[in-house]
N, C-alpha and C positions, 0 to 999 in steps of 0.2 A: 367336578371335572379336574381339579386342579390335582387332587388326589391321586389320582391313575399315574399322571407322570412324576410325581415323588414317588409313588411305590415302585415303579420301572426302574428311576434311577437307583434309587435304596439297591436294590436286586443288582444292578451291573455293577454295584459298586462291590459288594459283597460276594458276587461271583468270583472276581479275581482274589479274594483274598486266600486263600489255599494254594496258591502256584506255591511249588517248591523249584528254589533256586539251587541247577546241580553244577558243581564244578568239573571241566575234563580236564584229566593232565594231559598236557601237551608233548609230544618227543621232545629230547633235547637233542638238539643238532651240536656234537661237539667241534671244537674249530680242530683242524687236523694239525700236527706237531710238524709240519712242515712249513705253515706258516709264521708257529710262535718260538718256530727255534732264531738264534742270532744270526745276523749278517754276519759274512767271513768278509773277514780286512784284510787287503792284499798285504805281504809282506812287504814293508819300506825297504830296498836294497841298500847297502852301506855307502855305496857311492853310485852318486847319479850324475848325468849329466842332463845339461839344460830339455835333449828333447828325451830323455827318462823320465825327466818330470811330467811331461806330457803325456807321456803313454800312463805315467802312474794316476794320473788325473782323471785320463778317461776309464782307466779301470776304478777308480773311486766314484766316476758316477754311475758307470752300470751294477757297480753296489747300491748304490741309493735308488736308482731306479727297482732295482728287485726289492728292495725293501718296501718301495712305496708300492710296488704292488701287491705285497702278501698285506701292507695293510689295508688296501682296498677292497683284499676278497674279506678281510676279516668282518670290515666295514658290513660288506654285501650280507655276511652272512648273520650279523647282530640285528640288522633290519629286515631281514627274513626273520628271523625271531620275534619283532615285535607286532608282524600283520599277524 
């Protein structure tokens, strides 16, 4: 009796051995040239005054903010890549 179920397993194990493993390629999603072009840096004026610098400042952060967002979608778009 013992027999019967060694010979079963024998067979399911032997069954699986034939699988052929296929690779797909995947698309490649490339990142678009609008996010890996460079930030533009406002020009520095030759003479400023105290609330010039303030206005310079906030156009130096809504540089950074656009930057951090084209790195975000970059972000988004590498981890789409890897599901």
């Amino acid at each position: 009796m013992t027999v019967l179920p060694l010979m079963l397993l024998v067979l399911s194990l032997t069954g699986c051995g034939s699988t052929k493993t296929e690779y797909v390629s995947a698309p490649h999603v490339p990142i678009p040239a609008s996010l890996t072009a460079d930030c533009p840096i406002p020009d520095i004026p030759d003479k400023m005054t105290w609330g010039d610098i303030a206005e310079y400042n906030i156009e130096l952060m809504s540089v950074i903010k656009a930057c951090n967002l084209d790195k975000r979608a970059i972000r988004e778009i590498e981890a789409e890549r890897v599901k």
